[in-house]
DRENTORKOL-3810 file (N, C-alpha, C; in nm, 4 decimals):
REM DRENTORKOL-3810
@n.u->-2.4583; n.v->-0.8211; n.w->1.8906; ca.u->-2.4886; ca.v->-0.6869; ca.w->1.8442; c.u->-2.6254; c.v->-0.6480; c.w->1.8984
@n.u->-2.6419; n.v->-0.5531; n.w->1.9621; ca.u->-2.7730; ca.v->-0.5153; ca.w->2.0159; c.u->-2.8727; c.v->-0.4083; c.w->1.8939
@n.u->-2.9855; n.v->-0.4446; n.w->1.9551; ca.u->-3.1002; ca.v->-0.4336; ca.w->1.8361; c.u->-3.1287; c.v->-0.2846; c.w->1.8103
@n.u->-3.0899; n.v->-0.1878; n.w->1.9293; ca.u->-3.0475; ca.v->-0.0573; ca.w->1.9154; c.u->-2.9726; c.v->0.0057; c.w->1.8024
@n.u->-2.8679; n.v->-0.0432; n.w->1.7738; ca.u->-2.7816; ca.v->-0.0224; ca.w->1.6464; c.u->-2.8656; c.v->-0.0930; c.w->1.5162
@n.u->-2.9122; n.v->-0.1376; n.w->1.5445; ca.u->-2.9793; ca.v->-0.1685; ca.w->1.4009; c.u->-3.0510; c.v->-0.0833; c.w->1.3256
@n.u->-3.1676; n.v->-0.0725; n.w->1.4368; ca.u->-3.2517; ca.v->0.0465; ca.w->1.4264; c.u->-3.2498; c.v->0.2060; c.w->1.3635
@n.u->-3.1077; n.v->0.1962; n.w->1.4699; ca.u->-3.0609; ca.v->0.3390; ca.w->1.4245; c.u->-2.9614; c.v->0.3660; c.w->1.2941
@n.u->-2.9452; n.v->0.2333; n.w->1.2642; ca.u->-2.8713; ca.v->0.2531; ca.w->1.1555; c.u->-2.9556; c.v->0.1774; c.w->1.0227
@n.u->-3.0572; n.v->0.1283; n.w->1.0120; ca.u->-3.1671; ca.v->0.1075; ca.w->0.9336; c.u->-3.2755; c.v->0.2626; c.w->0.9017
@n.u->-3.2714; n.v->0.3635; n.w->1.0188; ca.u->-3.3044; ca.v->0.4688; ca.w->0.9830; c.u->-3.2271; c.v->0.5562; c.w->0.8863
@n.u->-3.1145; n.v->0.5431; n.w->0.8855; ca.u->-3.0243; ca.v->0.6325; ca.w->0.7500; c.u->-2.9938; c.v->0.5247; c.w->0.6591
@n.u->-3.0954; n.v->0.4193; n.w->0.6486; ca.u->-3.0541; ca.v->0.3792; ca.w->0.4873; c.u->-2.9568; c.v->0.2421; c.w->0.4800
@n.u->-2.8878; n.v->0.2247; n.w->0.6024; ca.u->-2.8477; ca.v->0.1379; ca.w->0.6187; c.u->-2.8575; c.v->0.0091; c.w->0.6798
@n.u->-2.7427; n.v->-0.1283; n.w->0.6454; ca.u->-2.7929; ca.v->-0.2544; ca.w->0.7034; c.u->-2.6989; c.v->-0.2979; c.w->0.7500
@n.u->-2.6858; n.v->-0.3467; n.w->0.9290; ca.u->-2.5700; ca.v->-0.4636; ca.w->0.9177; c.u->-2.5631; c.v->-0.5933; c.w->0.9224
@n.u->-2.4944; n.v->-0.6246; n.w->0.8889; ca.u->-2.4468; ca.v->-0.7976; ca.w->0.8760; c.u->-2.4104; c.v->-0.8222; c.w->0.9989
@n.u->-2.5092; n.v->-0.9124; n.w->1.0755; ca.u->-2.4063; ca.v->-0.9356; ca.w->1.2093; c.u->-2.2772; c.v->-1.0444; c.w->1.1714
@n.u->-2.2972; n.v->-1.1013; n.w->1.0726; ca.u->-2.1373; ca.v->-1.2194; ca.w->1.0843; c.u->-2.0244; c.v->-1.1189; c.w->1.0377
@n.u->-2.0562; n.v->-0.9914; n.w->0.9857; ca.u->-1.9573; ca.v->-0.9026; ca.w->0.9474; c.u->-1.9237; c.v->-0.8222; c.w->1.0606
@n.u->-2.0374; n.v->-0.7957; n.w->1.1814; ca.u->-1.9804; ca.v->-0.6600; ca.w->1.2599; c.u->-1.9719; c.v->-0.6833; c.w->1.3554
@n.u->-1.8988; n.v->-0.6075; n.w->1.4723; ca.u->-1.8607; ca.v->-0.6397; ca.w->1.5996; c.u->-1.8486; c.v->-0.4895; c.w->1.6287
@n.u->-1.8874; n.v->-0.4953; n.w->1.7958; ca.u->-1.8737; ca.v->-0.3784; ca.w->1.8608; c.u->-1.7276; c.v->-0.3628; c.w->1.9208
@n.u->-1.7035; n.v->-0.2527; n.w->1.9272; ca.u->-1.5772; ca.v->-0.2484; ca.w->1.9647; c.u->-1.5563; c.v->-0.1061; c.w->2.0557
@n.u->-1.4453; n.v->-0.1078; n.w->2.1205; ca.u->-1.4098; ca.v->0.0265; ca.w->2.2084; c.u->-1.2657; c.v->0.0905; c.w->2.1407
@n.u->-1.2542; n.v->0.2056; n.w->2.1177; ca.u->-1.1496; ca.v->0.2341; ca.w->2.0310; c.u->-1.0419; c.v->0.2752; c.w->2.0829
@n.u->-1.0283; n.v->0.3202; n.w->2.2444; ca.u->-0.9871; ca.v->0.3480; ca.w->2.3582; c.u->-0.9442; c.v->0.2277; c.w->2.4998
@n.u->-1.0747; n.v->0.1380; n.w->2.5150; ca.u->-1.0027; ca.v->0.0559; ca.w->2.6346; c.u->-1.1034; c.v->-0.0868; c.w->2.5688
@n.u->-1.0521; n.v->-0.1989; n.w->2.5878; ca.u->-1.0453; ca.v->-0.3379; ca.w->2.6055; c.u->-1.1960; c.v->-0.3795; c.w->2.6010
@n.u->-1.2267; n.v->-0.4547; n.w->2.4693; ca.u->-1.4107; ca.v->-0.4652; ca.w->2.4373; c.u->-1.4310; c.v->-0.6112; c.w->2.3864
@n.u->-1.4543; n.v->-0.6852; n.w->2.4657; ca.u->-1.4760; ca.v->-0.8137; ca.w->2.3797; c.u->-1.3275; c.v->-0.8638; c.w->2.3375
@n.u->-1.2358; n.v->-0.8522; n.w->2.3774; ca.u->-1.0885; ca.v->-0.9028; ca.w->2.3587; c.u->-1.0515; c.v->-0.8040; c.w->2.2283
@n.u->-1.1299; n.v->-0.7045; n.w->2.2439; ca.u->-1.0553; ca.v->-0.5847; ca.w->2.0854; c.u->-1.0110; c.v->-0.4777; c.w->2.1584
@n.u->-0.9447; n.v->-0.3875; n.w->2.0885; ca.u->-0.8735; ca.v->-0.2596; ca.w->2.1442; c.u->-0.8997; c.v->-0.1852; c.w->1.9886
@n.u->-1.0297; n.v->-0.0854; n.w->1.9498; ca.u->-0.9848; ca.v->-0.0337; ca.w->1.8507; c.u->-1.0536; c.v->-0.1016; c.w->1.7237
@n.u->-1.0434; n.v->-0.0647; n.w->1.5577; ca.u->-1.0834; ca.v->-0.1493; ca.w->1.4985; c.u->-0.9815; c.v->-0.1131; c.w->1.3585
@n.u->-1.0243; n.v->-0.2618; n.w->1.2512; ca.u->-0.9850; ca.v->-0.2008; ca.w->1.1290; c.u->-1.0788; c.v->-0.1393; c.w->1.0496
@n.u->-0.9907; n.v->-0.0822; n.w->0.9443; ca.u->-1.1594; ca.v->-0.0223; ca.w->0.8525; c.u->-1.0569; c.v->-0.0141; c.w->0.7169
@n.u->-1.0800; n.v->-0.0826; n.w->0.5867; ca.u->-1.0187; ca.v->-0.0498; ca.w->0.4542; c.u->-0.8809; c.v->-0.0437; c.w->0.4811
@n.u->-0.7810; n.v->-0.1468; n.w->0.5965; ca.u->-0.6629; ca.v->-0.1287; ca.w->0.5555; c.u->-0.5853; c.v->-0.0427; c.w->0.6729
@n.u->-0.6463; n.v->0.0128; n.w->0.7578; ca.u->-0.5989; ca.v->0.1258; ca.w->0.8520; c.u->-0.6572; c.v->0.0542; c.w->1.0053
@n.u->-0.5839; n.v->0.0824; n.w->1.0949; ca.u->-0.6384; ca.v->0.0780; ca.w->1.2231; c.u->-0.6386; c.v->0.1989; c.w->1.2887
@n.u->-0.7878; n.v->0.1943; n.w->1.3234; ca.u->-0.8421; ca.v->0.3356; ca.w->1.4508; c.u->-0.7844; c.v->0.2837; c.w->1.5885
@n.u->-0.7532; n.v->0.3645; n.w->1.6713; ca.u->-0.7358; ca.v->0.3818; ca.w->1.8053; c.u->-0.7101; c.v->0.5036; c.w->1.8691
@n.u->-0.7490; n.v->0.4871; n.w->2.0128; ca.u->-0.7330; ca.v->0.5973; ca.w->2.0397; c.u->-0.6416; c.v->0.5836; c.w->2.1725
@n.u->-0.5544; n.v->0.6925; n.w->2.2267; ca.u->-0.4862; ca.v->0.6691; ca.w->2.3180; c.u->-0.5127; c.v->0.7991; c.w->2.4502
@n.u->-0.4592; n.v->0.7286; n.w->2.5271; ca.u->-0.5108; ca.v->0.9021; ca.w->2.6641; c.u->-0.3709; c.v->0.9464; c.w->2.6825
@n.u->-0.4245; n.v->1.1036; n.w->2.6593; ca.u->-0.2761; ca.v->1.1564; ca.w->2.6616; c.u->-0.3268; c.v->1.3148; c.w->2.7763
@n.u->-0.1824; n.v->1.3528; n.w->2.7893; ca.u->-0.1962; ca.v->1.4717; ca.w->2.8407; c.u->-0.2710; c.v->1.6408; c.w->2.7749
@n.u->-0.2605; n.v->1.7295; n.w->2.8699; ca.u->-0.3421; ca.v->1.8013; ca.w->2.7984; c.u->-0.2665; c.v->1.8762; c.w->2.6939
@n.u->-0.1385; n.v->1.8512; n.w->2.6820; ca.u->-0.0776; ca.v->1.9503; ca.w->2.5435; c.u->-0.0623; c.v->1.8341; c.w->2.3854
@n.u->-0.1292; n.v->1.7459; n.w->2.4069; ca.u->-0.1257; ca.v->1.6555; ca.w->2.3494; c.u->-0.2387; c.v->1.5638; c.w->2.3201
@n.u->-0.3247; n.v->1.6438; n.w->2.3874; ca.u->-0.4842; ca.v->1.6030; ca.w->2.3722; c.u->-0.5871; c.v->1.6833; c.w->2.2198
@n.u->-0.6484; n.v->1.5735; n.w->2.1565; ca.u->-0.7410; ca.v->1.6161; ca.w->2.0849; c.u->-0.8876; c.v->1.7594; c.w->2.1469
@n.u->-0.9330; n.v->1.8171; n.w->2.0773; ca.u->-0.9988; ca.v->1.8718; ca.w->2.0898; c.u->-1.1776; c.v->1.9007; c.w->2.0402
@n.u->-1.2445; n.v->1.9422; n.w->2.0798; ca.u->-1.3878; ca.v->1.8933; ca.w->2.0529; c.u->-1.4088; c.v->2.0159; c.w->1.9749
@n.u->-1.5425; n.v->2.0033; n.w->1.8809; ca.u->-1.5653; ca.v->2.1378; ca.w->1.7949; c.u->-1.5778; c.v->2.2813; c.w->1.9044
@n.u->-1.5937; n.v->2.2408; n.w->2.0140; ca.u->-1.5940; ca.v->2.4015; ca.w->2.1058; c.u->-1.4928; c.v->2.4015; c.w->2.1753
@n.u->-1.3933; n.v->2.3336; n.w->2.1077; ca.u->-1.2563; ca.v->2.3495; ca.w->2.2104; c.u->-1.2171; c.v->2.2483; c.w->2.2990
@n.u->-1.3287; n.v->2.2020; n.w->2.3786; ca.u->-1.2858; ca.v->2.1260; ca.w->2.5283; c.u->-1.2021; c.v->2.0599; c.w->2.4654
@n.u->-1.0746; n.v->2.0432; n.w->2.5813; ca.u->-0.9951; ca.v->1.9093; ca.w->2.5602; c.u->-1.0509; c.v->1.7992; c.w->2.5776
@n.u->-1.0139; n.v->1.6575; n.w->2.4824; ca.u->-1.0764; ca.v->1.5535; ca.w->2.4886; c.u->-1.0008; c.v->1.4398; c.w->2.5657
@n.u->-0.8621; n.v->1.4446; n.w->2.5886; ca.u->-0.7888; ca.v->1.3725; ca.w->2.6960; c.u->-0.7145; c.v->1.2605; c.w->2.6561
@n.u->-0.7557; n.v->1.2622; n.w->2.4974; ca.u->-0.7141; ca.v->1.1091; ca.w->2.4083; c.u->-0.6645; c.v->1.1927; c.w->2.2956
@n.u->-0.5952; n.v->1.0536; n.w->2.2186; ca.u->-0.5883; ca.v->1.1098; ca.w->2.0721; c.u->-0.6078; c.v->1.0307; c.w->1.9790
@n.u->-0.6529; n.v->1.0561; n.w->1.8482; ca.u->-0.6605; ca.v->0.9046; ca.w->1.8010; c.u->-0.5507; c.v->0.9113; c.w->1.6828
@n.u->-0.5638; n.v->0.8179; n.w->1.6971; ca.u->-0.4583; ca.v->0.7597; ca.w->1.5744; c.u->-0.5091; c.v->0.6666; c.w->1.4688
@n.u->-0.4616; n.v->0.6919; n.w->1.3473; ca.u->-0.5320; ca.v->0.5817; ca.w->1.2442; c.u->-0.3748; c.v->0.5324; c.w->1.1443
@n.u->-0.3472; n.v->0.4399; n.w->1.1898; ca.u->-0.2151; ca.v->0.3789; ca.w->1.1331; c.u->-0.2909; c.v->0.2480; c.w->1.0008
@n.u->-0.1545; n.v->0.2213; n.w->0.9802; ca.u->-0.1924; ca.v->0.1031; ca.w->0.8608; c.u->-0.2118; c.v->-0.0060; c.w->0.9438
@n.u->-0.2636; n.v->-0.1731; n.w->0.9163; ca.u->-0.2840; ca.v->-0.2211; ca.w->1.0072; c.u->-0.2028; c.v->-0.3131; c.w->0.9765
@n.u->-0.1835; n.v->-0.3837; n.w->1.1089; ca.u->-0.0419; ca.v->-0.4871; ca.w->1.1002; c.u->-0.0783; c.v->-0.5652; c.w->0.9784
@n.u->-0.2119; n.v->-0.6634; n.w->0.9097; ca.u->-0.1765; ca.v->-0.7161; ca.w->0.8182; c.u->-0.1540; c.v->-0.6403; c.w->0.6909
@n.u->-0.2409; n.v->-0.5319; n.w->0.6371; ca.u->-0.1832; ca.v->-0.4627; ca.w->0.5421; c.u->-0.0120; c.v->-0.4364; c.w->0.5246
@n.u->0.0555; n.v->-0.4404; n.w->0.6241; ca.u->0.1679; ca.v->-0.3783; ca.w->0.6484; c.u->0.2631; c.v->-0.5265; c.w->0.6232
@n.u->0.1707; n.v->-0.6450; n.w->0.6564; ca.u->0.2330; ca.v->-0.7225; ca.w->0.6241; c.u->0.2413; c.v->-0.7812; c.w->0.5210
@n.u->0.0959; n.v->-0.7663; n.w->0.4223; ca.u->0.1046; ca.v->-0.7739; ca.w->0.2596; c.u->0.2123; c.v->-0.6974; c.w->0.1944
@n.u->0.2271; n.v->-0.5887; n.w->0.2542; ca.u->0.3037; ca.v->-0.5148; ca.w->0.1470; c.u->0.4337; c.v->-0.5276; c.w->0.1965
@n.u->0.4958; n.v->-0.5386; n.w->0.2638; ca.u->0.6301; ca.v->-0.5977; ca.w->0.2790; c.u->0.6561; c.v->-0.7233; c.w->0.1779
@n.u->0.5359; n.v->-0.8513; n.w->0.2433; ca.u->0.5460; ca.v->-0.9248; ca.w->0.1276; c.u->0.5914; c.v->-0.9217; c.w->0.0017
@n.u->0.4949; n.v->-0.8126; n.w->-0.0554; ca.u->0.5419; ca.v->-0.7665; ca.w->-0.1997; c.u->0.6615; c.v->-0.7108; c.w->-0.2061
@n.u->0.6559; n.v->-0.6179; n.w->-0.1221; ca.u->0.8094; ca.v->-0.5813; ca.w->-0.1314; c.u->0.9001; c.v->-0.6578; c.w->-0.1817
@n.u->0.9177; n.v->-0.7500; n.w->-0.0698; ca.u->1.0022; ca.v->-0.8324; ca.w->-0.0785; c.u->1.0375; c.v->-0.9653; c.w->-0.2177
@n.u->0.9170; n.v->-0.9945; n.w->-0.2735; ca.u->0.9065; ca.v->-1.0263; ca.w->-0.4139; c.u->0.9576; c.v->-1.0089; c.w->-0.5034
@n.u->0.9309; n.v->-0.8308; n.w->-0.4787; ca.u->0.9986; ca.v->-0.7469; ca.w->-0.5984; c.u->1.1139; c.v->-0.7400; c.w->-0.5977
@n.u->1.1537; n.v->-0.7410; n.w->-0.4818; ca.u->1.3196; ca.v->-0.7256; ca.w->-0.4428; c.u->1.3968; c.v->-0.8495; c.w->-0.4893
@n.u->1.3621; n.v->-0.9688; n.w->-0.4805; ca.u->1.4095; ca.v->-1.1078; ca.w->-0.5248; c.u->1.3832; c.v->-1.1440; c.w->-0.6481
@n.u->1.3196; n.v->-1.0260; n.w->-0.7222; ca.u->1.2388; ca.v->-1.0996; ca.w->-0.9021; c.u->1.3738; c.v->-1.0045; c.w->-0.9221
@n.u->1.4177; n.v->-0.9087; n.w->-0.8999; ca.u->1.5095; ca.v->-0.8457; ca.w->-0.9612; c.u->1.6966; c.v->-0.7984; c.w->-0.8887
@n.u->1.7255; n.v->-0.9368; n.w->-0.8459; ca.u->1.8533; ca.v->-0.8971; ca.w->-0.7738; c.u->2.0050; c.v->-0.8647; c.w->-0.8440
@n.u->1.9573; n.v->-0.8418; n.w->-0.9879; ca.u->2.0513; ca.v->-0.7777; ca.w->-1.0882; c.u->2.0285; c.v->-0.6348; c.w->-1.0829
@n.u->1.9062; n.v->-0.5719; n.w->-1.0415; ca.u->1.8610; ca.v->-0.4257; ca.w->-1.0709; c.u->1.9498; c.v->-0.3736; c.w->-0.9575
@n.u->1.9741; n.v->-0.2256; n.w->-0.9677; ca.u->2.0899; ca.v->-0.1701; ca.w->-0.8757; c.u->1.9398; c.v->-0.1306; c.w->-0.7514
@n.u->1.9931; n.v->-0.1005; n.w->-0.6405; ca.u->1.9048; ca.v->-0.0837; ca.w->-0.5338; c.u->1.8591; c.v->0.0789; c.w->-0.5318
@n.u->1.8785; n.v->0.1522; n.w->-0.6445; ca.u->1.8387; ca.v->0.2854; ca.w->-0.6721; c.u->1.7563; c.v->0.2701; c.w->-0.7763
@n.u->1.7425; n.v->0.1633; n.w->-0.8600; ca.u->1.6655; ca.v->0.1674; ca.w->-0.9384; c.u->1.5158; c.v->0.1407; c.w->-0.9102
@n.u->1.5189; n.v->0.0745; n.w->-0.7620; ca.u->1.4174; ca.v->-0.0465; ca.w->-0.7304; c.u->1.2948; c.v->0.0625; c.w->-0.6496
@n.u->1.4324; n.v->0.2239; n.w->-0.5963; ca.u->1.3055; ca.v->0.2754; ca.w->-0.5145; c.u->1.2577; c.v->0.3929; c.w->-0.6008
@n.u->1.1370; n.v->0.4081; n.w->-0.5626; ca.u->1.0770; ca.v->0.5115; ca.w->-0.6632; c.u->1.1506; c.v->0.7088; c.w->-0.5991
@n.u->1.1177; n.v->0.7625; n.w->-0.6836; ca.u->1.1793; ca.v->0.8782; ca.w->-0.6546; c.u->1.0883; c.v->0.9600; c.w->-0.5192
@n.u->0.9621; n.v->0.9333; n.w->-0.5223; ca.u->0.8389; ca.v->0.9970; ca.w->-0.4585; c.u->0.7250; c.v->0.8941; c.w->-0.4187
@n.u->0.7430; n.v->0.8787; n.w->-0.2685; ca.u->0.6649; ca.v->0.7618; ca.w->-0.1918; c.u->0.5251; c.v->0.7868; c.w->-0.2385
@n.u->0.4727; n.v->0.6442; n.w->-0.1812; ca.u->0.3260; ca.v->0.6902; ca.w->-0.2702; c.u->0.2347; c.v->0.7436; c.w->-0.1594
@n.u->0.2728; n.v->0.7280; n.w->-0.0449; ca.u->0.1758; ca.v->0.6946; ca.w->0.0545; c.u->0.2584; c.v->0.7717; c.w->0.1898
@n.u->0.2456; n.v->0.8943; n.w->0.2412; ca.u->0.3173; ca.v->0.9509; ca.w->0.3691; c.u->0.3697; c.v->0.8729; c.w->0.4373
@n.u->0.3113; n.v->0.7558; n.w->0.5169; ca.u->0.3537; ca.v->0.6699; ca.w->0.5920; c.u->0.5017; c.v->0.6064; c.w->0.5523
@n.u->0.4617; n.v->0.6188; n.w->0.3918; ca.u->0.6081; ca.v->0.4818; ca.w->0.3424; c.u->0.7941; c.v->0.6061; c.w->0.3329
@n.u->0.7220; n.v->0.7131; n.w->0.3755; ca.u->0.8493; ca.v->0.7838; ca.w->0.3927; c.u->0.9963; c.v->0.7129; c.w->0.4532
@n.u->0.9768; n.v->0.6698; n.w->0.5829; ca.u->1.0632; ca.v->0.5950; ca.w->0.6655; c.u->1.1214; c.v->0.4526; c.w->0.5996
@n.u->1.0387; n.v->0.3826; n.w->0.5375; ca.u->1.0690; ca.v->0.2631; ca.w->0.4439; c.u->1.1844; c.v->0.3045; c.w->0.3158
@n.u->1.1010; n.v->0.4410; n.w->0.2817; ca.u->1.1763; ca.v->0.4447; ca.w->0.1570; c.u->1.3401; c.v->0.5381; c.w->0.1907
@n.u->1.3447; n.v->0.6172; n.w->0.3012; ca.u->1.4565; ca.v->0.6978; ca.w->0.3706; c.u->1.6206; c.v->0.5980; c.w->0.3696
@n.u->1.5037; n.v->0.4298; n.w->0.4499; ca.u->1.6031; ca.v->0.3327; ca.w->0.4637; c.u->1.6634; c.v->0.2815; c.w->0.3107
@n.u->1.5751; n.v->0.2889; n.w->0.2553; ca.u->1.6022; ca.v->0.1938; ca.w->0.1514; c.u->1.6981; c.v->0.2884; c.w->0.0564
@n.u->1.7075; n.v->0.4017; n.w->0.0621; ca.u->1.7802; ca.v->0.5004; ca.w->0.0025; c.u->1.9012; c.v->0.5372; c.w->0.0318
@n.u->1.9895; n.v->0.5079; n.w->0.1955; ca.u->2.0786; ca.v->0.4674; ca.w->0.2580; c.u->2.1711; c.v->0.4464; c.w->0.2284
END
């Protein structure tokens, strides 16, 4: 971690942990990372064309887009559970098991299947 970021981030109040932080590129290939996690979600960004490109507060096209998905292990805890729940109760009918109203946008597609 270079001593630059410290600095500048010791001026607003803040501190980092270097065994906690790593630099990263959120766009192309940094230290064997692509991107990062943060609380459960992964940032990235991808290069796209211009009808499909992000935009800057004055407009310019930015040429990328980012994306912030769940991250493979979150995604893999909660399947986990899922799947728990699904085996603590294989007497319950499979309409009972899904809720009426996903909790979370993403789990739309999970719950579409499971409704089937």
């Amino acid at each position: 971690m270079s001593a630059d970021y410290g600095r500048v981030v010791k001026r607003i109040g803040l501190e980092l942990k270097p065994s906690k932080t790593h630099i990263s590129h959120t766009q192309n290939m940094y230290g064997g990372n692509v991107g990062f996690d943060f609380l459960g979600f992964t940032v990235r960004q991808f290069p796209v064309g211009k009808y499909h490109s992000g935009k800057s507060s004055n407009g310019k096209l930015l040429g990328y887009k980012t994306l912030i998905t769940p991250s493979k292990t979150k995604l893999k805890t909660h399947t986990q559970k899922i799947g728990k729940l699904i085996d603590g109760h294989k007497s319950v009918p499979q309409s009972d098991l899904c809720p009426s109203e996903p909790r979370h946008p993403w789990m739309d597609k999970l719950l579409l299947r499971c409704r089937q």
